[in-house]
N, CA, C and O of each residue as an XYZ file, in Angstrom:
892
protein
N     -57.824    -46.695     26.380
C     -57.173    -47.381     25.261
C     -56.290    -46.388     24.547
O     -56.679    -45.264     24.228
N     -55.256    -46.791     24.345
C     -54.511    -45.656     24.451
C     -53.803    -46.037     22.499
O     -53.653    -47.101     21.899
N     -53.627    -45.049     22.222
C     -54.184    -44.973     20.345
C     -52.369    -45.075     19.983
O     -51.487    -44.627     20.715
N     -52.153    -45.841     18.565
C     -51.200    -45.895     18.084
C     -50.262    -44.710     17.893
O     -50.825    -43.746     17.375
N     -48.874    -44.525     18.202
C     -48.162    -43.818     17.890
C     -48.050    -43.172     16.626
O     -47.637    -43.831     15.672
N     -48.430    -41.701     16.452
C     -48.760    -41.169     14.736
C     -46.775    -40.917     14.414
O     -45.830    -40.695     15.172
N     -46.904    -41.102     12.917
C     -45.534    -40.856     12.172
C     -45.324    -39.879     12.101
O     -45.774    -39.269     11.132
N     -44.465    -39.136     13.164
C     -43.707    -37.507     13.164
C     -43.035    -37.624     11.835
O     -42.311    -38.555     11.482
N     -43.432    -36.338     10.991
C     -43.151    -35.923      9.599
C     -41.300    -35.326      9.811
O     -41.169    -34.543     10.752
N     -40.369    -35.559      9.251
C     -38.654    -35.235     10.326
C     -38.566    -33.889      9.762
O     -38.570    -34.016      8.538
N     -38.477    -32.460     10.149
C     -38.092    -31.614      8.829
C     -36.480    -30.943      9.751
O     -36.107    -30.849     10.920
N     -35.833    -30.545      8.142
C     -34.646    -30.559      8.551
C     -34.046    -29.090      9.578
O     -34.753    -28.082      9.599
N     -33.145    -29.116     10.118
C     -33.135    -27.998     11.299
C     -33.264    -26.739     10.513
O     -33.278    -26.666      9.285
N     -33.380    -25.507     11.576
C     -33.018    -23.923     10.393
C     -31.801    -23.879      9.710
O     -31.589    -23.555      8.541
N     -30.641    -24.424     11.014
C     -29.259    -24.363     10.774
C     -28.731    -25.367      9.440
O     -27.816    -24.906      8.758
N     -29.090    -26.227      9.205
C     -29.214    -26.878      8.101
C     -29.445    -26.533      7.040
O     -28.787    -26.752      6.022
N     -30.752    -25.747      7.200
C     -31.787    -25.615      5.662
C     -31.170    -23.643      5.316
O     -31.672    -23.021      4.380
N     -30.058    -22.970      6.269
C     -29.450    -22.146      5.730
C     -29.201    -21.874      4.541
O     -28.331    -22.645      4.137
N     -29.640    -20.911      3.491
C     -29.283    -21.039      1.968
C     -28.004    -20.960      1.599
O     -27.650    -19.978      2.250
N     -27.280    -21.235      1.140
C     -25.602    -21.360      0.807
C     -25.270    -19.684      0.051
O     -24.159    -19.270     -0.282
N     -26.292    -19.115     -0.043
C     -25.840    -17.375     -0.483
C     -25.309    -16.819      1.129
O     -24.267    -16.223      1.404
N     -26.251    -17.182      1.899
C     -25.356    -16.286      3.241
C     -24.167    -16.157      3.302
O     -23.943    -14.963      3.502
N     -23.160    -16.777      3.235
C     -22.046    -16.953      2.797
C     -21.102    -15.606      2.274
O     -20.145    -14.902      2.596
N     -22.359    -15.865      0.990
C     -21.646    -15.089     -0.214
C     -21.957    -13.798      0.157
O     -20.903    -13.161      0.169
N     -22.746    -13.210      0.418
C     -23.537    -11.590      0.866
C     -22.447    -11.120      2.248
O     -21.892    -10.024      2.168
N     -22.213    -11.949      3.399
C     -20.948    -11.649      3.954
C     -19.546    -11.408      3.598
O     -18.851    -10.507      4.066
N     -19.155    -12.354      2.661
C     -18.251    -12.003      1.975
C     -18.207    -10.821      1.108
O     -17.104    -10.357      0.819
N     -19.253    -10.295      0.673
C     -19.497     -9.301     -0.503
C     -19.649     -8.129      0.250
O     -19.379     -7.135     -0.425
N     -19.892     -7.948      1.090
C     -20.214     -6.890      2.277
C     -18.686     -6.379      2.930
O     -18.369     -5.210      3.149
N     -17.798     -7.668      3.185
C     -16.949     -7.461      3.930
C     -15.823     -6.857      2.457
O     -15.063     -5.896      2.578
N     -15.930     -7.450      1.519
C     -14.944     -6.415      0.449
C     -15.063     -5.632      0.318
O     -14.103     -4.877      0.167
N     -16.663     -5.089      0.263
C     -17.186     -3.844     -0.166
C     -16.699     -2.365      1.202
O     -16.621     -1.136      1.192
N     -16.558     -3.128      1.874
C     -16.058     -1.960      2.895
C     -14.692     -1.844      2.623
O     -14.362     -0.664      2.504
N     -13.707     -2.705      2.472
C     -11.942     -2.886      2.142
C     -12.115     -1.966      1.165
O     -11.454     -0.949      1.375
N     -13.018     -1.940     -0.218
C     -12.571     -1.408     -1.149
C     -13.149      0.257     -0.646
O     -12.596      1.240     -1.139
N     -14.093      0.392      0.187
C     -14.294      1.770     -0.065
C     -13.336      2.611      0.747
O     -13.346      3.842      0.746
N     -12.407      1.758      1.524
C     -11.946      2.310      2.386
C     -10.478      2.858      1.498
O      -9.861      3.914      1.642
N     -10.254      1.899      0.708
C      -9.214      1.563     -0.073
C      -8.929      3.137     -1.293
O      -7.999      3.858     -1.654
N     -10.610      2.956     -1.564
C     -11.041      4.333     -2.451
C     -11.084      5.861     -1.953
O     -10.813      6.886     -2.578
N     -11.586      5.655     -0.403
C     -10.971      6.878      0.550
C      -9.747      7.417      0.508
O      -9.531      8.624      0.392
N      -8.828      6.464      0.611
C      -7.467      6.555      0.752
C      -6.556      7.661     -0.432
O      -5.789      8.623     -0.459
N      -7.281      6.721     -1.292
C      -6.842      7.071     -2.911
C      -7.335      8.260     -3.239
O      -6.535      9.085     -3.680
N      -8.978      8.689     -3.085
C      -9.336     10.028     -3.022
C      -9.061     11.132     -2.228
O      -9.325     12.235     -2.707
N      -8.642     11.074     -1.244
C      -8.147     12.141     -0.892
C      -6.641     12.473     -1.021
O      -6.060     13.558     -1.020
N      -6.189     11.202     -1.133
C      -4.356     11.670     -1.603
C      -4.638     12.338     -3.127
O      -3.838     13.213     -3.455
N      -5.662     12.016     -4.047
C      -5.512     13.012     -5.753
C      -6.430     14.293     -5.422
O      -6.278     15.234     -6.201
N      -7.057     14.411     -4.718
C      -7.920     15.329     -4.646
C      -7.412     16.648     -4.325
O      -6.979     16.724     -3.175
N      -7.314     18.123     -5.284
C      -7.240     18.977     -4.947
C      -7.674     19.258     -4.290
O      -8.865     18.954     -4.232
N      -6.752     20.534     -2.647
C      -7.491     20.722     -1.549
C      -7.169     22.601     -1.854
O      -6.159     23.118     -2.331
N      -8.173     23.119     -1.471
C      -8.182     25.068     -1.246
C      -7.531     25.215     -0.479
O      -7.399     24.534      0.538
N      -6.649     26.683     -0.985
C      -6.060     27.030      0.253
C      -6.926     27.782      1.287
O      -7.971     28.338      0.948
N      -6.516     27.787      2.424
C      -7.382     28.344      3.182
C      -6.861     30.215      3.078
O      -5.672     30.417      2.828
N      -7.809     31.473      3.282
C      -7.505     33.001      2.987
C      -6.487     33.276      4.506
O      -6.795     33.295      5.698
N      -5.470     33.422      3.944
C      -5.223     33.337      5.656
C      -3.876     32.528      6.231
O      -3.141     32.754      7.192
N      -3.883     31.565      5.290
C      -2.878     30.361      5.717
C      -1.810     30.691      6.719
O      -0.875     31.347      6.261
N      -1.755     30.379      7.975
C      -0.083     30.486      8.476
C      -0.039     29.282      9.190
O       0.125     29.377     10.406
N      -0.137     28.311      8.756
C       0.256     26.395      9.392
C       1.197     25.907      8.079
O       0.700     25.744      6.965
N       2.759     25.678      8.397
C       3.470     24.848      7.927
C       2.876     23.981      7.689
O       2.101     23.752      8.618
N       2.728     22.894      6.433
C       2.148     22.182      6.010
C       3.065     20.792      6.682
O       4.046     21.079      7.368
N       2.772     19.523      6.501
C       3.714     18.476      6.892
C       4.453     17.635      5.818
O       3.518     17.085      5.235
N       5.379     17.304      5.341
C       6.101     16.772      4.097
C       7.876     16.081      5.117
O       8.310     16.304      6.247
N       8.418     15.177      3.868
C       9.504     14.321      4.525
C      10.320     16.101      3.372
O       9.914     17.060      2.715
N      11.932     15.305      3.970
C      12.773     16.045      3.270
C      14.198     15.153      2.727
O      15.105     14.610      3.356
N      13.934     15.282      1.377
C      14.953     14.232      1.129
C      16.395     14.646      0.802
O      16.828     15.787      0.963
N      16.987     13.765      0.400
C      18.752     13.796      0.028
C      19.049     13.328     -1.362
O      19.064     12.182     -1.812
N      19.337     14.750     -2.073
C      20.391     15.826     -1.280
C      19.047     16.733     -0.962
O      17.878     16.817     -1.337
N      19.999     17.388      0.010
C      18.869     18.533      0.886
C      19.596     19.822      0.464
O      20.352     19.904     -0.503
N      19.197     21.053      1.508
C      19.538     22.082      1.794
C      20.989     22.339      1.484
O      21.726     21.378      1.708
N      21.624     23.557      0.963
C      22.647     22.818      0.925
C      23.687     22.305      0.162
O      24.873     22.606      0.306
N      23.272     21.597     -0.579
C      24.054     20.508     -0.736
C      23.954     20.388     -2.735
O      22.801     20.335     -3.163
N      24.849     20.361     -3.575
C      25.261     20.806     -5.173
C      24.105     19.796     -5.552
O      24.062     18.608     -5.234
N      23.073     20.580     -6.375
C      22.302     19.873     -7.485
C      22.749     19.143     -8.206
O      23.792     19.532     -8.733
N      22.165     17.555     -8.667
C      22.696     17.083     -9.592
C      22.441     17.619    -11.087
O      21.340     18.076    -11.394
N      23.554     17.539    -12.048
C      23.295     17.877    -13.060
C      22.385     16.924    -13.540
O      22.113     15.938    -12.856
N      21.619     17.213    -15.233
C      21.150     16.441    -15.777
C      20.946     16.854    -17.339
O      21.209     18.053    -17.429
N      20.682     16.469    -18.240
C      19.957     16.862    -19.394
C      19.007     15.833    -19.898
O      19.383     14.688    -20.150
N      17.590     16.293    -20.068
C      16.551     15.416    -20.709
C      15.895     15.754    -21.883
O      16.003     16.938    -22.202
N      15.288     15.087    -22.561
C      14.320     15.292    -23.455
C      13.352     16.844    -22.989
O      13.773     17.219    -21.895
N      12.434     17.611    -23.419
C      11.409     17.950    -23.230
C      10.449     18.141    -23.928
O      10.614     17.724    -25.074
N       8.805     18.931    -23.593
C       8.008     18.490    -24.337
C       7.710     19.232    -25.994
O       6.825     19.252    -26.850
N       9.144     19.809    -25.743
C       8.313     20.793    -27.177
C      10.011     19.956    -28.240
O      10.443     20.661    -29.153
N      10.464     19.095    -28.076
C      11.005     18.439    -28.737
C      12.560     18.544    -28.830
O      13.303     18.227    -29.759
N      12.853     19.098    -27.561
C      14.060     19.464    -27.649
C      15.024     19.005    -26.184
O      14.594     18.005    -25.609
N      16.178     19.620    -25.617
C      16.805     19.166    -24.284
C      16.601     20.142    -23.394
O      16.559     21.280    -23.861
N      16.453     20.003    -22.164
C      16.865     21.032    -21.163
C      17.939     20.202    -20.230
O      18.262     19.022    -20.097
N      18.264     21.299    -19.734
C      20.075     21.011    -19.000
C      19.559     21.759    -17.627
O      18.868     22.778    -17.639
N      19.955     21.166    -16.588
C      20.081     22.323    -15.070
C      21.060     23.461    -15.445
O      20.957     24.537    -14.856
N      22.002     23.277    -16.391
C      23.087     24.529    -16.387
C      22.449     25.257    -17.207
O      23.142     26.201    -17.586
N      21.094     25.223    -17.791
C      20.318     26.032    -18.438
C      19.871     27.165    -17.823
O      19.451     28.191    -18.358
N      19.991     26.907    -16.647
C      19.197     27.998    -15.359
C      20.505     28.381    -14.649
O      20.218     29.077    -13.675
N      21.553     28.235    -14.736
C      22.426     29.100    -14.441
C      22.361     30.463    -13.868
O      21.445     30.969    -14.516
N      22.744     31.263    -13.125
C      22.332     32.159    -12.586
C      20.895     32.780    -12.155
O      20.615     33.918    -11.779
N      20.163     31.741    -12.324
C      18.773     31.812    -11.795
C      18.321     30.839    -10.301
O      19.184     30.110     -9.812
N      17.083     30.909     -9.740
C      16.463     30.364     -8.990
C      15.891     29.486     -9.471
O      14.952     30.223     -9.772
N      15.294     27.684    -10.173
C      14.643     27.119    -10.645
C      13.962     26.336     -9.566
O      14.562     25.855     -8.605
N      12.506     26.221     -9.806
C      11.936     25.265     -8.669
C      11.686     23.612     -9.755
O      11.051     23.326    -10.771
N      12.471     22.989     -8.932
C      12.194     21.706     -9.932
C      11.219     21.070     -9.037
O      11.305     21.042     -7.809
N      10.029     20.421     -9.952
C       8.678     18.970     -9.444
C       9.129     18.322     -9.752
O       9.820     18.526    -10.750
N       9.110     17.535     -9.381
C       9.528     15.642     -9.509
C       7.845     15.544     -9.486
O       7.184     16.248     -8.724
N       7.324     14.716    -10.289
C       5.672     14.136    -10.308
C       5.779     13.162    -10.995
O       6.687     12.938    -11.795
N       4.259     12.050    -10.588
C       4.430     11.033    -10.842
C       4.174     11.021    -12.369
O       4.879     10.249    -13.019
N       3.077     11.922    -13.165
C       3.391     11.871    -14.478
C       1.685     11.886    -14.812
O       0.910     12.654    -14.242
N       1.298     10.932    -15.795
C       0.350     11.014    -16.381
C      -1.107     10.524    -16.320
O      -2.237     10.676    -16.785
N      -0.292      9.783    -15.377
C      -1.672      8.865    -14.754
C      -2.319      9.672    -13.414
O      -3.347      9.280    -12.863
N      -1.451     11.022    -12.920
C      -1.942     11.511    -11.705
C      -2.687     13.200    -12.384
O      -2.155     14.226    -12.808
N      -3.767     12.877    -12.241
C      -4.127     14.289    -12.520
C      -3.922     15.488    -12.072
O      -3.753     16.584    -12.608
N      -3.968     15.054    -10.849
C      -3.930     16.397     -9.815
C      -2.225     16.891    -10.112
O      -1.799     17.952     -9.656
N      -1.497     16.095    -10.806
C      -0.104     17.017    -10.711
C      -0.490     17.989    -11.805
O      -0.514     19.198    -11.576
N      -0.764     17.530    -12.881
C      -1.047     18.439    -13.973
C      -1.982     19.861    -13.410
O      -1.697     21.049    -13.561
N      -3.282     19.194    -12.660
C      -3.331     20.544    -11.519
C      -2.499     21.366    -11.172
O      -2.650     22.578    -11.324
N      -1.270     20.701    -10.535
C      -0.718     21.585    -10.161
C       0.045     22.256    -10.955
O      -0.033     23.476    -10.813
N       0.597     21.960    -11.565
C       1.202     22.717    -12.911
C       0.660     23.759    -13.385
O       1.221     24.847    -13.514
N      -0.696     23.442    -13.733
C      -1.692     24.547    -14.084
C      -1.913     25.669    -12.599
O      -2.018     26.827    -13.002
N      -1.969     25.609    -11.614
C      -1.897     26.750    -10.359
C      -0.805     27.306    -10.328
O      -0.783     28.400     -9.764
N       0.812     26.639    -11.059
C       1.606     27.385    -10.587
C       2.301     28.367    -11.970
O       3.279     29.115    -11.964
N       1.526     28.070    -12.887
C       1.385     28.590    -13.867
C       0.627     29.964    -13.784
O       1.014     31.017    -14.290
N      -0.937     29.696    -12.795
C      -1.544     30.445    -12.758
C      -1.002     31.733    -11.587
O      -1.438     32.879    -11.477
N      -0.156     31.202    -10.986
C       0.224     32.168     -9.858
C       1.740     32.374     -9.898
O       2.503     32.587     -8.956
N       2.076     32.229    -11.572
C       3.392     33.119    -11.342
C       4.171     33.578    -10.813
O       5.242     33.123    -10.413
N       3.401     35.288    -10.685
C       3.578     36.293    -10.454
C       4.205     35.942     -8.970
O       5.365     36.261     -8.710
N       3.547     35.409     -8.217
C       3.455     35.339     -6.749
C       4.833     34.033     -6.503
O       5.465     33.894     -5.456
N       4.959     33.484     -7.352
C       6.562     32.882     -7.371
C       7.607     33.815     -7.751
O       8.585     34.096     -7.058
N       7.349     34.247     -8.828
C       8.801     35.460     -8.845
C       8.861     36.039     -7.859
O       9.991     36.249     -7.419
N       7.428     36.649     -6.931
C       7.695     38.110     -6.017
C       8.484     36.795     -4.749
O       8.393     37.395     -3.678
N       8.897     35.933     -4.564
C       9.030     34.964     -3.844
C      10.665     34.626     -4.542
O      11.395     33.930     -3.836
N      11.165     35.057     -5.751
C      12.545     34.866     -5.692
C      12.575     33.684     -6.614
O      13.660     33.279     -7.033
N      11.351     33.056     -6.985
C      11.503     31.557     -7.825
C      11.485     32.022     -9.446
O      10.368     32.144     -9.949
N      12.715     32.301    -10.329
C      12.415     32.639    -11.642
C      11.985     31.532    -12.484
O      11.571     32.108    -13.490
N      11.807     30.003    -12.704
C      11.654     29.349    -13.585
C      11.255     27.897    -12.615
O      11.967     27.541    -11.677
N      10.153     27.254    -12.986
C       9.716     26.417    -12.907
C      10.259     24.864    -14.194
O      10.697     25.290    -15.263
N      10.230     23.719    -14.100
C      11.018     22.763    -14.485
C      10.325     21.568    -14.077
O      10.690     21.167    -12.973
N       9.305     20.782    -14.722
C       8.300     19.609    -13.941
C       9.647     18.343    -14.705
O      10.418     18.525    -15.647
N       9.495     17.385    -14.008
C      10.238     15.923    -14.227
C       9.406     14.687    -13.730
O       9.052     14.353    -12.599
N       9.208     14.099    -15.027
C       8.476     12.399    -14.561
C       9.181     11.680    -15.986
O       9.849     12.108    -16.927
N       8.629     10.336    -15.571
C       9.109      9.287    -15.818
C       8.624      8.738    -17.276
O       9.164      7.794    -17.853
N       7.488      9.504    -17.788
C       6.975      9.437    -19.014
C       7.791      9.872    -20.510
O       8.781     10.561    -20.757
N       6.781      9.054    -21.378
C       7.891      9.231    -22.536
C       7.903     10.748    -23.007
O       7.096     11.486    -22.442
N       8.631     11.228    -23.862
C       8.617     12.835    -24.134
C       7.213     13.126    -25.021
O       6.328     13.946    -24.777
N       7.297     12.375    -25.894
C       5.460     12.444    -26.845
C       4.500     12.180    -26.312
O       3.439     12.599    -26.773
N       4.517     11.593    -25.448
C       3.164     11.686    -24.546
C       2.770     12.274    -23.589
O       1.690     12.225    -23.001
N       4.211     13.200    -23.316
C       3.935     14.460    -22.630
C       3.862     15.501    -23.352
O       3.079     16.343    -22.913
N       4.375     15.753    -24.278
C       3.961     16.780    -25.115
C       2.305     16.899    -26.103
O       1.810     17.700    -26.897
N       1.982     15.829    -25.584
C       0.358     15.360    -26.091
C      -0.695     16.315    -25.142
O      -1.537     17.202    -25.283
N       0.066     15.355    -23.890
C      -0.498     16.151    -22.730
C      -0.652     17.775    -22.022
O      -1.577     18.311    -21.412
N       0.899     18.308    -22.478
C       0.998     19.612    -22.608
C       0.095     20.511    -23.171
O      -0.453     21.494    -22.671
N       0.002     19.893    -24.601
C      -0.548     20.761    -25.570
C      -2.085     20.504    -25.345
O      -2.957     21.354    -25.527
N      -2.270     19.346    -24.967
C      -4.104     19.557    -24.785
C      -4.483     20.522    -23.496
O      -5.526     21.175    -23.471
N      -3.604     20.529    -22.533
C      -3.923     21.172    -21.494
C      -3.417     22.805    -22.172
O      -4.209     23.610    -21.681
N      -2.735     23.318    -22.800
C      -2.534     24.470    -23.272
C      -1.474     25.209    -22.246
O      -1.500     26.407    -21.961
N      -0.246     23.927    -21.602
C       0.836     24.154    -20.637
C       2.029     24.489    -21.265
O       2.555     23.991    -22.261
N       2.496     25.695    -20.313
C       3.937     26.312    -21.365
C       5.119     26.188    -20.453
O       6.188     26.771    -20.637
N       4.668     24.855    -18.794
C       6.388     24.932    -18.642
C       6.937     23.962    -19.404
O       6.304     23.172    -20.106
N       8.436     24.028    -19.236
C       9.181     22.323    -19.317
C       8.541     21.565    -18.883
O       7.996     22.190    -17.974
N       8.116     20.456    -18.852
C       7.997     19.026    -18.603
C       8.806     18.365    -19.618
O       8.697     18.288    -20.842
N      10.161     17.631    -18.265
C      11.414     16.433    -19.089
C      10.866     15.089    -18.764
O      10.114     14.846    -17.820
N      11.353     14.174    -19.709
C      11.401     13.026    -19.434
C      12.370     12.189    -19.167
O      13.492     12.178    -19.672
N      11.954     11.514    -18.401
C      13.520     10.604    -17.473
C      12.912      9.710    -17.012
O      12.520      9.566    -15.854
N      12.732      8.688    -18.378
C      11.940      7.365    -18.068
C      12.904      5.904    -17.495
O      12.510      4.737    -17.510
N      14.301      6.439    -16.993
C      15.203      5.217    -16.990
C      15.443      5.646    -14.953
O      16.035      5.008    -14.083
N      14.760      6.814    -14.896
C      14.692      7.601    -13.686
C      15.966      7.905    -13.101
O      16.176      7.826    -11.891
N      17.119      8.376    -14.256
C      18.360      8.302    -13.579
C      18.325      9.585    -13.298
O      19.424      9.507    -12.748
N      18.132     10.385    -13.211
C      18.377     11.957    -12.489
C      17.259     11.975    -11.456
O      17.348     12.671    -10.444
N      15.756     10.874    -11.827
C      14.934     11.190    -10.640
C      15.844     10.631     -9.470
O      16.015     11.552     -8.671
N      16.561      9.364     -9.016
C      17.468      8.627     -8.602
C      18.181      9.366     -8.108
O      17.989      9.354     -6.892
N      19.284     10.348     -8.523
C      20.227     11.469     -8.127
C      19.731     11.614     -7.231
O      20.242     11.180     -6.199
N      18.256     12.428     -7.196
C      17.663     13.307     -6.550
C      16.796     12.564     -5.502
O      16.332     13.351     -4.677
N      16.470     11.359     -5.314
C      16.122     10.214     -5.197
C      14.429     10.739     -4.412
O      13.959     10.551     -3.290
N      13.938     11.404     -5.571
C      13.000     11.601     -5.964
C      11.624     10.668     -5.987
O      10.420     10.823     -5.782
N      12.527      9.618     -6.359
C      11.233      8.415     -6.598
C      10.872      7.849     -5.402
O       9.833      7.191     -5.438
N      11.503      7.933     -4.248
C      11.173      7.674     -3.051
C      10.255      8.206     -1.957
O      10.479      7.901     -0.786
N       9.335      8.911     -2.258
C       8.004      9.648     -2.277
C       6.664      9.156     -3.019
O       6.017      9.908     -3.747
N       6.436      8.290     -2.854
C       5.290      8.310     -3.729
C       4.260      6.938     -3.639
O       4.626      5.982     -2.955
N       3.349      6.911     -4.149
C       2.264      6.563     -3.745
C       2.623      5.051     -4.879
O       1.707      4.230     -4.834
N       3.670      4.705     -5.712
C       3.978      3.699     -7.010
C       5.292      3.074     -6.264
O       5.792      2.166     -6.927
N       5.920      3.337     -5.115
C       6.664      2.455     -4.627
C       7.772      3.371     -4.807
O       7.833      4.490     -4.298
N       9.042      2.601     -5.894
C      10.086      3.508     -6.260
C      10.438      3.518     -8.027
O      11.473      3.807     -8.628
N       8.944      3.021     -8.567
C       8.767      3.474    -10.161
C       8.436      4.527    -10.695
O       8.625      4.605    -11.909
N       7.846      5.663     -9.995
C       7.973      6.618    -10.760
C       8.100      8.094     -9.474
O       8.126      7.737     -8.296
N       8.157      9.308     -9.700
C       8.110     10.419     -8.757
C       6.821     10.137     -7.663
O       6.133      9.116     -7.676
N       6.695     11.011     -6.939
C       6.195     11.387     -6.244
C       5.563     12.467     -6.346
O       4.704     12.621     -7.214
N       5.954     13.601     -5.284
C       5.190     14.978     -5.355
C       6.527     16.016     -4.940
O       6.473     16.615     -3.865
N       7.276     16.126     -5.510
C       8.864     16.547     -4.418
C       9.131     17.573     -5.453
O       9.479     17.307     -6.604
N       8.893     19.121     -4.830
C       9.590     20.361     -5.037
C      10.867     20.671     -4.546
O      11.139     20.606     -3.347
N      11.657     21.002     -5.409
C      13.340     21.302     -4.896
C      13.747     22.606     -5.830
O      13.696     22.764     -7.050
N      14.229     23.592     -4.608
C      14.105     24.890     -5.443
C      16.086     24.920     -5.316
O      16.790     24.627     -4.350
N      16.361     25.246     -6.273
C      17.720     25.225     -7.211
C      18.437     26.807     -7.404
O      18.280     27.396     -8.474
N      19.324     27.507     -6.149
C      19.557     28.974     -6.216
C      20.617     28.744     -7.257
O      21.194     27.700     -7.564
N      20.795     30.575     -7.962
C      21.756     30.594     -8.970
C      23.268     30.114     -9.238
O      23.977     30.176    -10.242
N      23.489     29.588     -7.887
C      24.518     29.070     -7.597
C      24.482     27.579     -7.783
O      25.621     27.128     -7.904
N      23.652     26.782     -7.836
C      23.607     25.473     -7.989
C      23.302     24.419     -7.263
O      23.083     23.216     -7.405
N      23.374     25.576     -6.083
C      22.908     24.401     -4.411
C      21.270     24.473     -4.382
O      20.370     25.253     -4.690
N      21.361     23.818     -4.098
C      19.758     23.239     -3.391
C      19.254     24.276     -1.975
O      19.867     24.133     -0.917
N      18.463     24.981     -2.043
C      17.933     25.912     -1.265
C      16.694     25.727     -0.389
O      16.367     26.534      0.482
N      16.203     24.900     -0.605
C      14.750     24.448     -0.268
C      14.297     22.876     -0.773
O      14.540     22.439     -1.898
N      13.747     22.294      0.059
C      13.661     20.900     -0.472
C      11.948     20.447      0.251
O      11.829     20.512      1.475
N      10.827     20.046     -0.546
C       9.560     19.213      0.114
C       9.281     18.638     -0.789
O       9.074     19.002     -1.946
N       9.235     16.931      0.053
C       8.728     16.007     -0.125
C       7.206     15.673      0.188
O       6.772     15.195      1.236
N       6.496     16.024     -0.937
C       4.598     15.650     -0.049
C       4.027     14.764     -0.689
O       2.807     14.622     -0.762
N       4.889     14.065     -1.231
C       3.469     12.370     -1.834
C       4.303     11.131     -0.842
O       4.131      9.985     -1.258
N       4.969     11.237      0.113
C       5.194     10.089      0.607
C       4.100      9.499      2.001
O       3.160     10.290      2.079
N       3.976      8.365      3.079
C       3.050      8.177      3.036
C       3.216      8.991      4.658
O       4.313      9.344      5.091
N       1.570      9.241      5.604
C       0.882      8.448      5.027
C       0.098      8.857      3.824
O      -0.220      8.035      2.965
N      -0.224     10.160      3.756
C      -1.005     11.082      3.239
C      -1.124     11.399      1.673
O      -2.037     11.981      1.087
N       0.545     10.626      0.953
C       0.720     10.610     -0.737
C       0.031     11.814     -0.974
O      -0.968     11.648     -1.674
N       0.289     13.239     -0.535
C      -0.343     14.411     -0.976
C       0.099     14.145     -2.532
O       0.934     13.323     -2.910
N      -0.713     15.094     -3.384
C      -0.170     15.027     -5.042
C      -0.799     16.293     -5.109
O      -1.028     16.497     -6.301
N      -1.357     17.641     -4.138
C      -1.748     18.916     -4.769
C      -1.453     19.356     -3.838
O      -1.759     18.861     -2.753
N      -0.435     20.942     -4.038
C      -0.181     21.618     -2.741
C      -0.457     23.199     -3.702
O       0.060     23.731     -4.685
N      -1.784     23.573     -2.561
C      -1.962     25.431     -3.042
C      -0.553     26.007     -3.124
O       0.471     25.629     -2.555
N      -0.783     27.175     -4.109
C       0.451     27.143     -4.178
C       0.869     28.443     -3.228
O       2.033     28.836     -3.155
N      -0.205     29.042     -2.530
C      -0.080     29.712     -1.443
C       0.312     28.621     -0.054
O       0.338     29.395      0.903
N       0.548     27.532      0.347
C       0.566     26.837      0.908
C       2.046     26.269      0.508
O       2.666     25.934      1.518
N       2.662     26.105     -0.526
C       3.948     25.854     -1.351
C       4.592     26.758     -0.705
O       5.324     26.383      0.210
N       4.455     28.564     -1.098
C       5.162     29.669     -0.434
C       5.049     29.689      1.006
O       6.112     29.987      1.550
N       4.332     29.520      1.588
C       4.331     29.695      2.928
C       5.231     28.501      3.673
O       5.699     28.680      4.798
N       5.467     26.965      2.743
C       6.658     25.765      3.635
C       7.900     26.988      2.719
O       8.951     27.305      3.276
N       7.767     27.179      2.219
C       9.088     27.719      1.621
C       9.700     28.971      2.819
O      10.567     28.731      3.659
N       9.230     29.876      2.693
C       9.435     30.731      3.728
C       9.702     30.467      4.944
O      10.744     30.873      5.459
N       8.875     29.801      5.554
C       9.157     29.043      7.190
C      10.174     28.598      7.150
O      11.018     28.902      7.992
N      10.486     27.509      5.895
C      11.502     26.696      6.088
C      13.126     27.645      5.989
O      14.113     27.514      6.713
N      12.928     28.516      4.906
C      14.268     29.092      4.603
C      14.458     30.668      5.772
O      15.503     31.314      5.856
N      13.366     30.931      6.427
C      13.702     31.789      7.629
C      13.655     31.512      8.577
O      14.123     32.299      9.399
N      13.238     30.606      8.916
C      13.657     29.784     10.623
C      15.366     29.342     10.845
O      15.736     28.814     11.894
């Protein structure tokens, strides 16, 4: 005698009863890698790097226009102690002009401060006067100056028409709004003697030892 059919209880599949967070934890996983990768990127382009004791590897950088060569543009700007500087200020000198992005990049102010600190080792190198240029207003670089306890020029050329000349702004990690990382050394004559570009991509360097500075300089102007 064969017994009534019992009422199978229905329960719903696994694939069904999936919690609606899975979803979300994939998604959250998969940004979380974009952004760290994103943060890699960014940290090592601001991050001061040592020079190595020893250095003889040309570093890698673009070279822009005007180059080698070729008549500095004039300019006169604001600077930070409240007054103008002029390129015909350096007249019969060697000036190394920075183009930097300004205030939001620390590591330039780094660098400012190394090449401050190593002078000496720029003059014995032929460079008499250093000259930083960004896009910031003049009082808020002179804010910045003075807290850091910095005694070069830093001009401002917030309309970027001399960075432009020099087309300066085309290096850099902000598109073509503000500098880059671009040293251009300026002989007493007025021509352009040396030219590196190192914040363009992929690498947007923004700190170069400044034993590593002298050594593209040299290669470049004795080869």
């Amino acid at each position: 005698m064969s017994s009534a059919p019992k009422n199978r209880q229905q329960y719903p599949s696994i694939r069904s009863r999936r919690p609606g967070w899975f979803g979300w934890i994939t998604g959250l996983l998969i940004a979380g890698i974009v952004l760290a990768g994103l943060y890699g990127v960014f940290a090592s382009a601001n991050a001061p790097t040592t020079a190595a004791a020893g250095m003889t590897m040309q570093s890698s950088y673009d070279v822009g226009n005007p180059g080698i060569g070729q008549v500095a543009p004039g300019f006169t700007l604001a600077d930070n102690s409240g007054g103008q500087v002029s390129l015909a200020d350096y007249t019969g000198k060697s000036v190394l002009l920075f183009f930097q992005e300004g205030l939001a990049c620390e590591p330039c102010w780094t660098q400012i401060t190394s090449l401050e600190t190593d002078a000496a080792k720029l003059q014995a190198a032929g460079i008499d006067a250093v000259v930083s240029i960004t896009t910031d207003p003049a009082q808020q670089i002179a804010r910045k100056t003075t807290d850091m306890g910095l005694k070069t020029p830093v001009l401002s050329d917030p309309d970027l028409v001399t960075s432009k000349k020099y087309r300066a702004n085309e290096f850099g990690m902000m598109g073509t709004s503000t500098d880059g990382h671009s040293f251009i050394l300026v002989g007493p004559d007025g021509t352009i003697t040396w030219r590196a570009d190192y914040g363009g991509a992929p690498k947007y360097t923004m700190f170069v030892p400044v034993d590593q500075l002298l050594l593209d300089l040299k290669t470049d102007t004795t080869s």
